[in-house]
MIVOBA-176295 format. One record per atom (N, C-alpha, C): residue in one letter; x, y negated, z. Coordinates in pm, whole numbers, plus 50000, padded with zeros to 5 digits. Layout:
MIVOBA-176295
AXYZ...
END
This chain:
MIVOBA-176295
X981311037238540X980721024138512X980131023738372X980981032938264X980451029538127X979271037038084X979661049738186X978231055838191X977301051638209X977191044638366X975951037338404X975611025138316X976361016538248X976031008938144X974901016138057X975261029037987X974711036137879X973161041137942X973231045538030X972231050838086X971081035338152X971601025238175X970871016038178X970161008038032X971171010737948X970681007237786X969671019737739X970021031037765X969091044637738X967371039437797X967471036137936X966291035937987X965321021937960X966011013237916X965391000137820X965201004537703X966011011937628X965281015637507X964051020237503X963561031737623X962911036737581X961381030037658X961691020037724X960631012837769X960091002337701X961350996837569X960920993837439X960260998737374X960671008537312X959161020337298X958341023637287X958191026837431X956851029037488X955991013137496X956861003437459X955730991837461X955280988937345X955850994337257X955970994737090X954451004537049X955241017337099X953351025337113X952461020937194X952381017537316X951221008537333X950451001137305X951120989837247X950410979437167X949910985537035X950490998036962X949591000436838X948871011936914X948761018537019X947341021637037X946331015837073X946891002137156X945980992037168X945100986337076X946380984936944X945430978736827X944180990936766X944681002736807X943591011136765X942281008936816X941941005936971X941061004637079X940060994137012X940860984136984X940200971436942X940120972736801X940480980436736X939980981836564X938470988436578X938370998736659X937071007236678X936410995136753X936660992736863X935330983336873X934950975536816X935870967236723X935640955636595X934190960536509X935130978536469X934110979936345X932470986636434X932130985436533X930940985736550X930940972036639X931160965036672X930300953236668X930230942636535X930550947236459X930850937536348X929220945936254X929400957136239X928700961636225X926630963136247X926950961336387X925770958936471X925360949936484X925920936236455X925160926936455X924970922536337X924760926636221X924230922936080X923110937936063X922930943236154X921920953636105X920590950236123X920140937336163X918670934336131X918760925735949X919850923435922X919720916735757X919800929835661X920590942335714X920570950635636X918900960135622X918820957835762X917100964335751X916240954435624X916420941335624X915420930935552X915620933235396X917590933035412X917520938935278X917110947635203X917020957335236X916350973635206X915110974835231X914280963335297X912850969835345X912500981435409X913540982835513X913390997235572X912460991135732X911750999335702X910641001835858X911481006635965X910781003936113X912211007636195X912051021436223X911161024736171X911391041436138X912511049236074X912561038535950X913171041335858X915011039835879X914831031635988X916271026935958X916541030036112X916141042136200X915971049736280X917391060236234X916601064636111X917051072336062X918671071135989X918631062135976X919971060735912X920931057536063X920351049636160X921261049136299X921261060136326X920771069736343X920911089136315X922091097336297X922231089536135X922931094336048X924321092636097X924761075636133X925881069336242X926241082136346X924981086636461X925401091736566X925951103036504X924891112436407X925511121636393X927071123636319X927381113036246X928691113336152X929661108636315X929431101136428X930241100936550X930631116136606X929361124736604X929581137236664X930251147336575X930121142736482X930791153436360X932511150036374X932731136736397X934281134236396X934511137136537X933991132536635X934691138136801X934781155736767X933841161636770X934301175636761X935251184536669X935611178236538X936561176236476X938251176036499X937341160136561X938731156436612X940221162936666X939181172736797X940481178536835X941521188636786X940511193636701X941591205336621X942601192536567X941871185636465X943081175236390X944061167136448X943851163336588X945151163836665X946091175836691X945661181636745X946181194136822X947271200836703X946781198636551X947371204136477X948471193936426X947831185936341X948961172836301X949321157736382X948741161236500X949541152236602X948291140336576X948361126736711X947421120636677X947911104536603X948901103636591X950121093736480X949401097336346X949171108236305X948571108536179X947461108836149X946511111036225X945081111036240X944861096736259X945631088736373X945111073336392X945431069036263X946431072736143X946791068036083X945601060135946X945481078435915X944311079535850X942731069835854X942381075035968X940901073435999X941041055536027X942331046936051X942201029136075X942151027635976X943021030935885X943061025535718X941651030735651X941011040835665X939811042635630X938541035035665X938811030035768X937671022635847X936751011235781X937981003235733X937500990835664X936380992235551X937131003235436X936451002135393X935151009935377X935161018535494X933651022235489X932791017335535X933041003535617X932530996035683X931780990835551X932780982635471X932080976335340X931130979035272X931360998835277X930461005335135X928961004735236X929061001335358X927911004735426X926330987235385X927560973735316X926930964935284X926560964035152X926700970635043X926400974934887X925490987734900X924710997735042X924021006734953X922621003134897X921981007034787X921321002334776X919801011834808X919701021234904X918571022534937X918711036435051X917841038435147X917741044835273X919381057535271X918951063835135X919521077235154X921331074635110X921361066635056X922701060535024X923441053435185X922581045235226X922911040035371X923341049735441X922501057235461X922621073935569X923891077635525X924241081535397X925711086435397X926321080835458X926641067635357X927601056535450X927691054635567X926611056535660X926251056235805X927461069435822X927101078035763X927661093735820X929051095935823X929531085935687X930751086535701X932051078035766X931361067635819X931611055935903X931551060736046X930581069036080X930141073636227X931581086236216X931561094936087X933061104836145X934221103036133X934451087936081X935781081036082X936041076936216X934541070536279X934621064936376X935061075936502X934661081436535X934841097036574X935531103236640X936041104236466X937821111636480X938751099436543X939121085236518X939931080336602X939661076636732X938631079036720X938061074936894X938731085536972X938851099736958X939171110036997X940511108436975X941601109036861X942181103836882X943031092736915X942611085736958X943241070037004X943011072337162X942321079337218X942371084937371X943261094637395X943541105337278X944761110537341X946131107837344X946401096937246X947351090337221X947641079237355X946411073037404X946551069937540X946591078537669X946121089037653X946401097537757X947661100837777X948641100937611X949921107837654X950951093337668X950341084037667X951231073437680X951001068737787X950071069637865X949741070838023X950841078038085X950981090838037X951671096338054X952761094438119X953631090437968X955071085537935X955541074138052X954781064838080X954791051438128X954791054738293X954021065338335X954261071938468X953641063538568X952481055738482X951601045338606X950271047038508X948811043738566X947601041038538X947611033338401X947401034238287X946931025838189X946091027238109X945211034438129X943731040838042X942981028938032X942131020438156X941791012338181X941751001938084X943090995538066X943120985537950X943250989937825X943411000237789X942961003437610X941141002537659X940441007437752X939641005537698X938600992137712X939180987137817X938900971537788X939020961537642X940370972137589X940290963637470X939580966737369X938690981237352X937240984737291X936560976437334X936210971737476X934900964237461X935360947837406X936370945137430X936960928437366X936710930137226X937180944437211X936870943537018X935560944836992X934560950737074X933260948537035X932780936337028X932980928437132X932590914337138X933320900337009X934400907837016X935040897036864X934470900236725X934170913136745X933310918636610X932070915736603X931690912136726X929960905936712X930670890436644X930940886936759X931400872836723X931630865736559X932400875836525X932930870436360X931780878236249X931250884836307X929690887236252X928910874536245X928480869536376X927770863336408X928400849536310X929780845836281X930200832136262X930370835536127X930600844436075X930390847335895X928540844435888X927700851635932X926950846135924X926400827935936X926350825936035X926610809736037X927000799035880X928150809135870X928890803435771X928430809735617X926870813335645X925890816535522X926860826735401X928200832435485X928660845135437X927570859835427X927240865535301X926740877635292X926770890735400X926070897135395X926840912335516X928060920535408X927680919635258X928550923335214X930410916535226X930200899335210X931270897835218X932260890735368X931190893035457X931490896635617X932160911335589X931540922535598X932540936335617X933250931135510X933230928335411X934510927935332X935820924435387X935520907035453X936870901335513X936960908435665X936300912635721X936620921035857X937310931535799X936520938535713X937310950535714X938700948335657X939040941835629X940100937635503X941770935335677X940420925335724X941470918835826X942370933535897X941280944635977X941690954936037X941930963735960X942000962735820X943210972435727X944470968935784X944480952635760X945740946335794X946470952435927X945430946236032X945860951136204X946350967336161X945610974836101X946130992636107X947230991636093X948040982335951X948730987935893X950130983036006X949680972936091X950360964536197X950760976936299X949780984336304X949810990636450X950901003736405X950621012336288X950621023536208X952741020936251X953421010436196X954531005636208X955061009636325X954181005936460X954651005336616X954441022036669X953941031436552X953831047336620X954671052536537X955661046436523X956911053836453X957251065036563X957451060436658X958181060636812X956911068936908X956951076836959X955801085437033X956011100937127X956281098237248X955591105437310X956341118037266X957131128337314X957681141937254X956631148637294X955141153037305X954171159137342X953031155937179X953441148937074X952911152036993X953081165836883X951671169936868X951811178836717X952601188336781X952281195336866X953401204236901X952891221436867X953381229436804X953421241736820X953061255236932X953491248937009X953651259737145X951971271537153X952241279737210X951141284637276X950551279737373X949621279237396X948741270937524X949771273937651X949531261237698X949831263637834X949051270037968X949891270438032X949251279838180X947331272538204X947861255738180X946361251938240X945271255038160X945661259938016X944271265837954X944751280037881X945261286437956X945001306437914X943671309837825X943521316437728X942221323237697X941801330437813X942101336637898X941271347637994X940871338738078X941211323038097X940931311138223X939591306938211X938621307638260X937231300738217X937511285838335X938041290538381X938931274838512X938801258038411X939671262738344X939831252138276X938291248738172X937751255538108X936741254838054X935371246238154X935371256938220X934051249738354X934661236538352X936261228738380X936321218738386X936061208538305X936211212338185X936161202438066X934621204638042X933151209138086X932371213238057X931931205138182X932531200138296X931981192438425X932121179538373X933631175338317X933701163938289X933041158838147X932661164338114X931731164037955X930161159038046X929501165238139X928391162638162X928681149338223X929651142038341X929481133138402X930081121838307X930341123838183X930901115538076X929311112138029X928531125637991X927181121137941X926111114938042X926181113938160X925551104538258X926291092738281X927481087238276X927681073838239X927311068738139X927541078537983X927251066937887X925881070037879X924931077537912X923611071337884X923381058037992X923761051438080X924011042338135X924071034638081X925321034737980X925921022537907X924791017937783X924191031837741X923281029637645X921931024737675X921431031437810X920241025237808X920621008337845X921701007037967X921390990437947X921560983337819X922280988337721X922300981637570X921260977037515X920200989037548X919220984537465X917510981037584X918100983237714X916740983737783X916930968537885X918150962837935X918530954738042X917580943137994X918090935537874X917080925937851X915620921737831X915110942437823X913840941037786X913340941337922X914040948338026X913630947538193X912800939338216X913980925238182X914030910238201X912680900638171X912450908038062X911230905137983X910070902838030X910340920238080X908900925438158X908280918438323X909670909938341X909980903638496X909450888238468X908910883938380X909020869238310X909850863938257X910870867338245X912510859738241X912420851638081X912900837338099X912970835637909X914130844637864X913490845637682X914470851537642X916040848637671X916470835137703X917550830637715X918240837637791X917120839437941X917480842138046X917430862938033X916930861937980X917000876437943X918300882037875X918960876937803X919810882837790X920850880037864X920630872837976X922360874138112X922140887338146X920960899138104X921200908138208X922400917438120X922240921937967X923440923937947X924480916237931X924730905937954X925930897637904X926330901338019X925720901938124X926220904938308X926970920338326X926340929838269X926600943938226X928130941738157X927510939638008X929290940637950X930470931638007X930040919438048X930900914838143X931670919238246X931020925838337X931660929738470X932040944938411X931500949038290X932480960538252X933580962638213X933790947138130X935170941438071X936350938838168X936010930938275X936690925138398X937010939338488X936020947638477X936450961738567X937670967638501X937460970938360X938560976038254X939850970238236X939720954838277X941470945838269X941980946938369X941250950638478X941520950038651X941530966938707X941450977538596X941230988738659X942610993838650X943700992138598X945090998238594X945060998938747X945320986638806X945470983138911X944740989739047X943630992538999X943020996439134X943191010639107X943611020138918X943441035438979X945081040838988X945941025639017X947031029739095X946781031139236X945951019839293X946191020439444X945011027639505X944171034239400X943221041839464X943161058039452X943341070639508X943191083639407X941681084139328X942181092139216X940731091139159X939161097239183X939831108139251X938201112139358X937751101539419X938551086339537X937651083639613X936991069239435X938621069439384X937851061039242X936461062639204X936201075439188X935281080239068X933681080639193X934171082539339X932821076839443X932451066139452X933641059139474X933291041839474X932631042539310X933201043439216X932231036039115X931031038139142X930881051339171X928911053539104X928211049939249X929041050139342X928051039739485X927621027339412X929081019939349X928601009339317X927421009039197X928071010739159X926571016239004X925121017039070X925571029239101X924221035839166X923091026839242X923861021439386X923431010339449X922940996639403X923960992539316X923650978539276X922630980239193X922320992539126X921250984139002X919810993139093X919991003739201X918891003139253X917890991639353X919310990039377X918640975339497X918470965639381X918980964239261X918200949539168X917280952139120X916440966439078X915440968739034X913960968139149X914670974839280X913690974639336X913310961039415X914290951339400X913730940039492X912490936439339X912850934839231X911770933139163X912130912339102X912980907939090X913120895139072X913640894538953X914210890538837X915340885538750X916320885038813X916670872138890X917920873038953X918630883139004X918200893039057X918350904839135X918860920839016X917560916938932X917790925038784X919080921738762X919570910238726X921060909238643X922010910438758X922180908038869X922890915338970X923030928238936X922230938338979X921960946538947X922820953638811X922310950938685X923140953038558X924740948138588X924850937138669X926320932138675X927160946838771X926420951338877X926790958738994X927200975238850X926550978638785X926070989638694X927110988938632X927640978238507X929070972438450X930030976838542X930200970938643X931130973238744X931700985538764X930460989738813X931011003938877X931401014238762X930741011838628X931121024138507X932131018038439X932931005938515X934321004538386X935141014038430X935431019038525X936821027638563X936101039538511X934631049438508X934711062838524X935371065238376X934821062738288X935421069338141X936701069938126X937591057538146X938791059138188X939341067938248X939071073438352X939271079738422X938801094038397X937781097438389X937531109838300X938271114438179X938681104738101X939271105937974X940541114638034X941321103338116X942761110038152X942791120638203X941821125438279X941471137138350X941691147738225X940781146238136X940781159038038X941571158737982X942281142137921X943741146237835X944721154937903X945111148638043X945761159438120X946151172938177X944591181238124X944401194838172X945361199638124X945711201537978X947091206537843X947731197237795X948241189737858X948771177037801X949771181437631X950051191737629X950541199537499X949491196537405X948141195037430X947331200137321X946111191837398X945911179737423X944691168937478X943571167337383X943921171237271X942761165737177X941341177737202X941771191137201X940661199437230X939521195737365X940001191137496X939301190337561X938891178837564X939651160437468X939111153837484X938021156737385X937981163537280X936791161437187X935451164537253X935841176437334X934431181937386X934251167237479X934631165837571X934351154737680X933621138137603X934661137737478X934051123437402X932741129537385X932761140237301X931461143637237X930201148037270X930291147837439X929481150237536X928891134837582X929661128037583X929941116137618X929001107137510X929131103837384X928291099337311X927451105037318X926971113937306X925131122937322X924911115737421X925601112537512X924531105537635X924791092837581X925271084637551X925341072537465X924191068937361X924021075337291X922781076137192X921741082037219X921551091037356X920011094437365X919551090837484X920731078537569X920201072537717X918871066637671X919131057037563X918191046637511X916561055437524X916491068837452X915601076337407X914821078337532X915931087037608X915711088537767X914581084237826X915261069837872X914681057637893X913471052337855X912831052637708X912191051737656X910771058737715X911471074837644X910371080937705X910051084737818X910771080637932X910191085338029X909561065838086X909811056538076X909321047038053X907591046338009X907701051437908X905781052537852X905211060437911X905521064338036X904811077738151X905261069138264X905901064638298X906311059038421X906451044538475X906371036238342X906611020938379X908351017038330X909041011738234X910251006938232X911161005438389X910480998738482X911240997138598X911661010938688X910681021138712X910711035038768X911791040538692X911341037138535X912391046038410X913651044438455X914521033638448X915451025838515X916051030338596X915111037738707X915981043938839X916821057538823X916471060138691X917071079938643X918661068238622X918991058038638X920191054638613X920681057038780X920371054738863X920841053138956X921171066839017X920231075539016X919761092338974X921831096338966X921511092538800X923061097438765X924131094738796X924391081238841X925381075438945X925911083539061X924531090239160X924741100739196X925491111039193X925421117839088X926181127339044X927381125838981X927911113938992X929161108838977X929881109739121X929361104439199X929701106939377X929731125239410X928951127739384X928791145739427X929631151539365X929971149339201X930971157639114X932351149639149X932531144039192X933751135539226X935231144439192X935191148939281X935991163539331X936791166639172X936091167339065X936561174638959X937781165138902X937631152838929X938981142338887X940231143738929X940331153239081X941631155839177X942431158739055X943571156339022X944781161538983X945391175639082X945481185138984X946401196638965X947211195639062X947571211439090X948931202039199X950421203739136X950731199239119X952411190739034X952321187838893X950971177938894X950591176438762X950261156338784X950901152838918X951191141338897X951851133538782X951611119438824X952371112338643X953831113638724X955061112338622X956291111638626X956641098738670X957361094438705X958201081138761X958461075638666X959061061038642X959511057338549X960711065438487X961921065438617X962851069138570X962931086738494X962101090938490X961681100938438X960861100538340X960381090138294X959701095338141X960371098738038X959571105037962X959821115637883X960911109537757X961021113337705X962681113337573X961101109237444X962011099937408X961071097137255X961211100837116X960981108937042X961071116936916X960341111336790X961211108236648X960891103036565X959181109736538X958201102236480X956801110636478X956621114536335X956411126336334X956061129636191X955101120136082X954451113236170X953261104036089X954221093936022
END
């Protein structure tokens, strides 16, 4: 009896825990999306300030992608080696204030740094703050990718938001990032507390495991499949960022009405992400990862081609939809291959993943000035596609299922 007492207090502890690390990787999710929407929506005052041409300030959003790609590929060694407790540690408390130095530069080539070094802060925790959810997915022995990254896009939207209301409130861009960044020093130092506690799969030593051998190109081809269908969702995500409303445009739509087509997009991407635990429990993730890009695929071909507004933001809403579960789901996929050592294959996969993020827009663009914006449009549906055909690569391993509750893993003080 006193046993089973102990062993019932053992298994609450550690579901204490694990709710303890959750919530500060959570707060990680939503620190990164803070600092680029907080960011992004004061970058037409920072262009005015500087007098930069949008050539000019092309170039410095450049500078952003490339300082993103410099920290994802990074990234994984710096997990893999000092665990990702110390890396999230680092790169949140850094955040703020590079956010700031990015509202004091005072001319193109100064910005660009700041851009560069903001984009590989940004980066590195992005990379790590996914494997830290991958292994707490893990631990927990049910679906939870989903809502960390719902809470990136909530933090994007609160970071526009308190952009948008510092402005209002005839606050500077300088002393907007100031009090944002100031605030999510704070949240870090909130979260930094709750990863005392983590996961016995951090920072670990070992030699690779069986699922990634050097003589295995197995595992490689995989993380090299899921890297490409990572970079055909987010050019998705990117071209509707910057192309959905201009669709709208081109359809008559008022501006007003023009922008439901992304508010419709990030919307039903948000609602997919709070609601996706749930469905990639009761669904496996092959027929998961078909259903999304049918839906994707379908919905925004049938809203483009009926040719209406109304139909357009359907459409973008159907597109949201169907791409909230894949990244999620891809993510866990690659954290999982070495769960010993997640950061190597998530870096490649993130970092595959933003390239299509930052050059959907381009994409789009140019094949747009040869083809018409609406035709352009359809290379989305194109890639959706190949989300359905590559499906297959999401199957889980075989005895590489998640653990049960009553089986998660033992929790070990974290070096961070």
């Amino acid at each position: 009896m006193t046993s089973s007492l102990h062993e019932t207090a053992d298994v609450v502890s550690v579901q204490g825990l694990l709710r303890r690390y959750r919530i500060a990787v959570s707060i990680m999710f939503a620190i990164a999306g803070m600092i680029i929407g907080t960011w992004t929506a004061r970058i037409p005052e920072i262009q005015h300030h500087l007098g930069l041409s949008d050539g000019r300030l092309s170039i410095a959003l450049l500078a952003l992608a490339c300082g993103g790609l410099v920290g994802m590929r990074t990234a994984g060694r710096l997990v893999d080696r000092y665990g990702t407790g110390r890396v999230m540690t680092v790169t949140s408390l850094a955040l703020g204030g590079a956010l700031a130095v990015t509202a004091y530069t005072p001319n193109l080539a100064t910005l660009g740094l700041a851009l560069l070094t903001l984009g590989a802060l940004h980066g590195t925790l992005n990379v790590s703050m996914n494997a830290a959810a991958s292994t707490c997915q893990t631990a927990y022995g049910r679906p939870i990718m989903a809502s960390f990254h719902a809470l990136f896009s909530i933090g994007g939207v609160a970071g526009a938001a308190a952009s948008a209301g510092c402005a209002h409130a005839h606050l500077s861009v300088g002393q907007t990032f100031i009090a944002v960044g100031a605030a999510l020093t704070v949240a870090a130092f909130v979260a930094i507390r709750r990863l005392a506690y983590a996961p016995h799969t951090e920072a670990v030593d070992e030699q690779p495991t069986s699922a990634a051998q050097p003589g295995d190109s197995r595992p490689r081809r995989r993380v090299a499949l899921l890297g490409l269908l990572a970079f055909c969702a987010l050019i998705s995500e990117g071209a509707a960022a910057d192309w959905s409303s201009v669709h709208l445009d081109r359809l008559g739509a008022s501006p007003a009405y023009a922008a439901a087509a992304y508010a419709a997009f990030a919307g039903c991407m948000t609602v997919g992400r709070l609601t996706g635990d749930r469905i990639t429990a009761a669904v496996n993730p092959v027929a998961l990862l078909r259903g999304s890009g049918v839906i994707a695929g379908a919905g925004l071909a049938a809203g483009i081609l009926v040719g209406s507004p109304v139909a357009a933001i359907i459409g973008f809403a159907c597109l949201g939809a169907g791409l909230s579960c894949v990244i999620p789901t891809l993510y866990s996929t690659a954290g999982n291959l070495d769960p010993n050592r997640p950061g190597a294959a998530l870096s490649h996969v993130a970092a595959l993943g933003y390239l299509g993020y930052v050059t959907g827009p381009v994409i789009i663009g140019g094949a747009a000035a040869h083809l018409g914006l609406g035709h352009a449009l359809l290379i989305l549906p194109v890639l959706a596609g190949l989300l359905v055909a590559a499906a297959p690569i999401v199957r889980p391993a075989q005895g590489a299922a998640l653990p049960s509750p009553r089986d998660r893993r033992h929790l070990t003080k974290a070096s961070a």
